[in-house]
C-alpha positions as CSV (number, residue, x, y, z in Angstrom):
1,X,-13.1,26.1,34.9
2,X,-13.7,23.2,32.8
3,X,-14.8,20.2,34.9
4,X,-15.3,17.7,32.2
5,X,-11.5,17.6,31.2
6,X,-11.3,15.8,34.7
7,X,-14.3,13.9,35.4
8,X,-13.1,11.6,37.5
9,X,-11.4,14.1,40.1
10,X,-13.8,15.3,42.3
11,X,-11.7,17.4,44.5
12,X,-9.6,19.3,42.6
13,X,-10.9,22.9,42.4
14,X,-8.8,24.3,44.5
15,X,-5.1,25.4,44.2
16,X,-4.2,24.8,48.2
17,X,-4.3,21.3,49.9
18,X,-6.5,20.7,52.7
19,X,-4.0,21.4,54.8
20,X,-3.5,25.1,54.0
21,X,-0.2,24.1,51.9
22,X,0.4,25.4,49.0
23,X,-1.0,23.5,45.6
24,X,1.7,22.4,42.8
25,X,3.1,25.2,41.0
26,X,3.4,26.0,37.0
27,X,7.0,27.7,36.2
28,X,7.5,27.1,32.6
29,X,5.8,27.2,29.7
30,X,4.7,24.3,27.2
31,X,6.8,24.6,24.2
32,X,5.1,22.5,21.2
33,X,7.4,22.6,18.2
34,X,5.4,21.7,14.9
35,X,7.7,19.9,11.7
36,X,5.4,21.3,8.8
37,X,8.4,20.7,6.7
38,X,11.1,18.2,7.3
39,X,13.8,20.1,5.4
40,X,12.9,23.9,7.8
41,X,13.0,24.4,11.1
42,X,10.0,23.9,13.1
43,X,7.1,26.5,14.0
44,X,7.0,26.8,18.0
45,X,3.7,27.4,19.6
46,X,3.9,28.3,23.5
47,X,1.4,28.1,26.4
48,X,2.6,30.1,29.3
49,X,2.6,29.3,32.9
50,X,-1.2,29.4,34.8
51,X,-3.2,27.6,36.9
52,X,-2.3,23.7,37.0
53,X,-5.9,22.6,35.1
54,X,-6.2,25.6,32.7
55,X,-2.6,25.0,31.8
56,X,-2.8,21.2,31.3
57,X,-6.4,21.6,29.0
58,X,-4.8,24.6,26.9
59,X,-1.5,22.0,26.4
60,X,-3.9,19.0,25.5
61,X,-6.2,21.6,23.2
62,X,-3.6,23.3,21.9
63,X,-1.8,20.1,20.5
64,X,-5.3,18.5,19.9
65,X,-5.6,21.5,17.4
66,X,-2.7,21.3,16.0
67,X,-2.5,17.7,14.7
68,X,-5.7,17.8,13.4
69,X,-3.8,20.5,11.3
70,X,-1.7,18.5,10.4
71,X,-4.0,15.6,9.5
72,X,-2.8,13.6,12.6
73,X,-5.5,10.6,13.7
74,X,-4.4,10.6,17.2
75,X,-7.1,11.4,19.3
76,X,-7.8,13.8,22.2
77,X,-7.8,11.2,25.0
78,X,-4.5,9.9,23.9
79,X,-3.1,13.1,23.9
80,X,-4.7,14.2,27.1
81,X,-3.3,11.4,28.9
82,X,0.1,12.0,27.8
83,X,-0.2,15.6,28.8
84,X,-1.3,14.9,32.2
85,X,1.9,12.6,32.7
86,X,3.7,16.1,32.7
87,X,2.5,16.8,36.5
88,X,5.4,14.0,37.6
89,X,7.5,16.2,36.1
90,X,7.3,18.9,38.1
91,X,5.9,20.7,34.7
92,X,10.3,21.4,34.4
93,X,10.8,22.0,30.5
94,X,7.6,20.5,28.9
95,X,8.3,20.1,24.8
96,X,5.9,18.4,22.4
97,X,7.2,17.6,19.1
98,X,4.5,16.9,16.0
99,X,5.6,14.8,13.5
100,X,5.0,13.1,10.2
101,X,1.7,15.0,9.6
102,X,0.3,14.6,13.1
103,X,1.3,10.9,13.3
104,X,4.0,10.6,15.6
105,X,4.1,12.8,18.7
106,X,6.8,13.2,21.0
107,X,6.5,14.3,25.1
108,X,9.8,15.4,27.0
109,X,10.7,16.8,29.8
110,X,13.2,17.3,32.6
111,X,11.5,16.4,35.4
112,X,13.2,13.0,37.5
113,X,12.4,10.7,34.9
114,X,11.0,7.0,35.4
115,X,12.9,4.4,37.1
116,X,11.0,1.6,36.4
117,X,9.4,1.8,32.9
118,X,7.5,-1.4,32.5
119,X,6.1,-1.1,35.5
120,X,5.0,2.5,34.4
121,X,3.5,0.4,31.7
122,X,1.1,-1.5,34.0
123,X,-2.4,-0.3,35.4
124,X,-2.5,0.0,38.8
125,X,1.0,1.3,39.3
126,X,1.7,5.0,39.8
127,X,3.9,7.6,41.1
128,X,1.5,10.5,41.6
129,X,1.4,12.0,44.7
130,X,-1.7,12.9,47.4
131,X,-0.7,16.0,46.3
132,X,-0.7,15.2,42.5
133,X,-3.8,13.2,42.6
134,X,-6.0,16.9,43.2
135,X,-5.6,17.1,39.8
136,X,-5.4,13.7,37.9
137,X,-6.4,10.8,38.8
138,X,-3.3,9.2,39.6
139,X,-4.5,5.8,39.4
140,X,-2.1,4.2,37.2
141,X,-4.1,4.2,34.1
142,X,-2.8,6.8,32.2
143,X,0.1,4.9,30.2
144,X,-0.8,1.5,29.9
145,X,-4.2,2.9,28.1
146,X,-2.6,4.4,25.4
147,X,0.1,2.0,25.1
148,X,-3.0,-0.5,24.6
149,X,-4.9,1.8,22.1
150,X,-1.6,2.7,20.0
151,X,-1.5,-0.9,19.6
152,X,-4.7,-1.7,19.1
153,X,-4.6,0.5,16.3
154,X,-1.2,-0.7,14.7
155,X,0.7,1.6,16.4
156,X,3.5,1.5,19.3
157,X,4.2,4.1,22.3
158,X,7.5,4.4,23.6
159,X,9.2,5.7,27.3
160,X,12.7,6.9,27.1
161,X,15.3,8.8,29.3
162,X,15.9,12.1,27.9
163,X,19.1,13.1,27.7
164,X,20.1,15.0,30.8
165,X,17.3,14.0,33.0
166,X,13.5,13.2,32.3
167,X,11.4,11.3,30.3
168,X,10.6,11.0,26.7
169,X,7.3,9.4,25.9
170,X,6.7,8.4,21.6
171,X,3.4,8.1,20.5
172,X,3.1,7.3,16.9
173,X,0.1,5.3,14.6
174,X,3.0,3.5,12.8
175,X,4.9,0.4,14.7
176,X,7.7,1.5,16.8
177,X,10.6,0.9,14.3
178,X,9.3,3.1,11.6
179,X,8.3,5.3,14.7
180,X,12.2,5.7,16.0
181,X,13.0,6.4,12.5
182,X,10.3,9.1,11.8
183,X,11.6,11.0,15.1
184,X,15.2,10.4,14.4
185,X,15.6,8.2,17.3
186,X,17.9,5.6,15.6
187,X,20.9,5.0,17.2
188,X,24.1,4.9,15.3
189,X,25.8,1.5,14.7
190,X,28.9,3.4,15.8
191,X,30.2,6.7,17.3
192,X,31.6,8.6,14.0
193,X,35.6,9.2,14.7
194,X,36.5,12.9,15.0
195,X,38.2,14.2,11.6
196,X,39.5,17.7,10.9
197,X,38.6,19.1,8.0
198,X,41.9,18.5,6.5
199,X,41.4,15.4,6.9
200,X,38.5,15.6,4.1
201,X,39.2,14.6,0.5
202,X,36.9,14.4,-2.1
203,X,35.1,11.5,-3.1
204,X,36.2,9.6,-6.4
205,X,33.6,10.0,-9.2
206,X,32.9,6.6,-10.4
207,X,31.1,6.2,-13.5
208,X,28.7,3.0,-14.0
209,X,30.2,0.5,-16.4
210,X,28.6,-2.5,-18.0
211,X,30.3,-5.9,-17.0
212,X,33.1,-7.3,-18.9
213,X,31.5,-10.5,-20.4
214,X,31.7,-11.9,-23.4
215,X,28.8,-13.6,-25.3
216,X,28.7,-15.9,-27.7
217,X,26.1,-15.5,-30.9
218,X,23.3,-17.2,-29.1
219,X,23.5,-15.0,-25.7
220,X,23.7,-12.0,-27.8
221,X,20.6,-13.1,-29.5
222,X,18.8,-13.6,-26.4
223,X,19.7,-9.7,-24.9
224,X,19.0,-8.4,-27.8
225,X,15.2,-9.7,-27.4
226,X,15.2,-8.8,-23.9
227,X,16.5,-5.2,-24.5
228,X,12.7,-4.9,-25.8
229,X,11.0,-7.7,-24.4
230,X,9.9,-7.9,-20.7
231,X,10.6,-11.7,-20.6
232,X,11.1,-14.5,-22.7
233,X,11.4,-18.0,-23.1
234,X,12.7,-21.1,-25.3
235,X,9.5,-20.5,-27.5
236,X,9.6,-17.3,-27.8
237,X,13.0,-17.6,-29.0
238,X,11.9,-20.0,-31.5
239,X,9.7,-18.2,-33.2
240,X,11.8,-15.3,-33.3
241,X,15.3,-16.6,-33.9
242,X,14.7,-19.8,-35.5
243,X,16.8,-22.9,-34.2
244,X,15.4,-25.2,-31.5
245,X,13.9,-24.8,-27.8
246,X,17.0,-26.7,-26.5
247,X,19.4,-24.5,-27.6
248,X,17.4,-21.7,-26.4
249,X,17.1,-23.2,-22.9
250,X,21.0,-24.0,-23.0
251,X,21.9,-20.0,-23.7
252,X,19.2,-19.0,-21.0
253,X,20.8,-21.0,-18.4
254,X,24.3,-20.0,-19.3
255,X,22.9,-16.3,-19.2
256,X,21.9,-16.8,-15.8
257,X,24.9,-18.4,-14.5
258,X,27.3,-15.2,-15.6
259,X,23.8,-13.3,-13.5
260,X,23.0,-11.2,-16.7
261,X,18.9,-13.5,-16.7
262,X,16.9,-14.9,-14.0
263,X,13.8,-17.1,-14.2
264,X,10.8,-15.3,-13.0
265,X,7.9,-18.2,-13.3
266,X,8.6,-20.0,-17.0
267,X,10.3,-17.3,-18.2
268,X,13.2,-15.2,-17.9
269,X,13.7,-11.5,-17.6
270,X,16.7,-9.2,-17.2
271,X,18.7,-8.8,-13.3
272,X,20.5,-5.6,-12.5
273,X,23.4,-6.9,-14.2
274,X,21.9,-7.4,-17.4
275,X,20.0,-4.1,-18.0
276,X,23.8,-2.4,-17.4
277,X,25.0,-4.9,-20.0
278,X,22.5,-4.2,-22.3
């Protein structure tokens, strides 16, 4: 048995407590669901039920192994400490989700969940039981280390309720906005009303049309440069349409009241508006 995946616990070969009890007890298997492709379903990878230690290094390698597949940068340690969390569970329904290439991973389970998550968030602060602490360390550390390291490196951790019961635990190397949005954790502005489908119709086809303005000789002058011109200024207008730089700065301004220009610097180049017009 590997001793190194806990070296700080020094007493916690054995499955049965000093007392003769019974050790904690494995009943379901690790489900680790991988997104190679955002538009499939995902590939499920399973580690079955065994001995508390063997069962939480074979989670922690497996998914080690599997976002480096992916290209993930999250390291061991992060993931191993997130793993371990799974013993407050009660090991009841573990899932990992790996998404965005390895980037953002996701820990659930339906154990009691955490009542107090900032404080889960704190060192020194800790659930784990005498009977727990045979096989983690149970110190309170577990948590607010990775939460420190994930933002360290620009990145965020988040602790959720599941949603009948348990925790969710979000580690991701992008900030926790992106984050929710990579896992499909944003909320809805509002609950969608119930329709039937007969209450479906389909959507008008509306066709892109060009403003209705009207230009006078000198405004058409000046989209007619800009239809193959980047930009353009009085001067350039000048030397290509004659006339004076006072005029030209009269149509510009005119052009950008009806939104069709805007100055960008000394110059003015086509909005939205005006490359429909033109």
């Amino acid at each position: 048995m590997a001793r190194d995946f806990y070296p700080f616990v020094e007493n916690g070969e054995k499955d049965a407590a000093a007392d003769g009890s019974p050790g904690l007890e494995v009943r379901h298997p690790a489900r680790i669901a991988v997104y190679d492709d955002a538009s499939a379903a995902p590939r499920v990878v399973e580690v079955a039920p065994q001995e508390v230690r063997a069962y939480l290094e074979e989670i922690t390698a497996t998914v080690n192994h599997l976002v480096r597949e992916q290209g993930g940068a999250v390291p061991f340690m992060v993931i191993r400490e997130i793993v371990e969390n799974f013993i407050h569970a009660y090991f009841q329904a573990p899932t990992i989700s790996i998404l965005d290439g390895g980037n953002t991973i996701r820990f659930s389970d339906q154990g009691p969940g955490i009542r107090e998550k900032s404080l889960a968030l704190e060192y020194g602060t800790s659930s784990a039981t005498e009977e727990m602490k045979r096989y983690i360390r149970g110190v309170g550390s577990g948590l607010p280390y990775v939460q420190q390291y994930m933002a360290d490196k620009g990145g965020s951790l988040e602790v959720e309720d599941n949603i009948s019961g348990g925790t969710v635990v979000t580690i991701s190397t992008h900030p926790r906005e992106e984050a929710r949005a990579i896992s499909g954790a944003e909320a809805p502005a509002q609950a969608a009303p119930s329709l039937s489908p007969a209450s479906f119709s389909p959507a008008p086809q509306v066709t892109p049309q060009a403003p209705a303005l009207s230009l006078d000789e000198r405004g058409s002058q000046v989209m007619s440069y800009l239809a193959s011109h980047e930009s353009c200024g009085p001067t350039d207008l000048v030397r290509a349409c004659g006339s004076s730089a006072a005029t030209w700065s009269r149509a510009l301004s005119a052009l950008a009241t009806q939104g069709l220009v805007m100055k960008d610097g000394q110059k003015y180049r086509l909005t939205g508006i005006g490359r429909t017009f033109v």
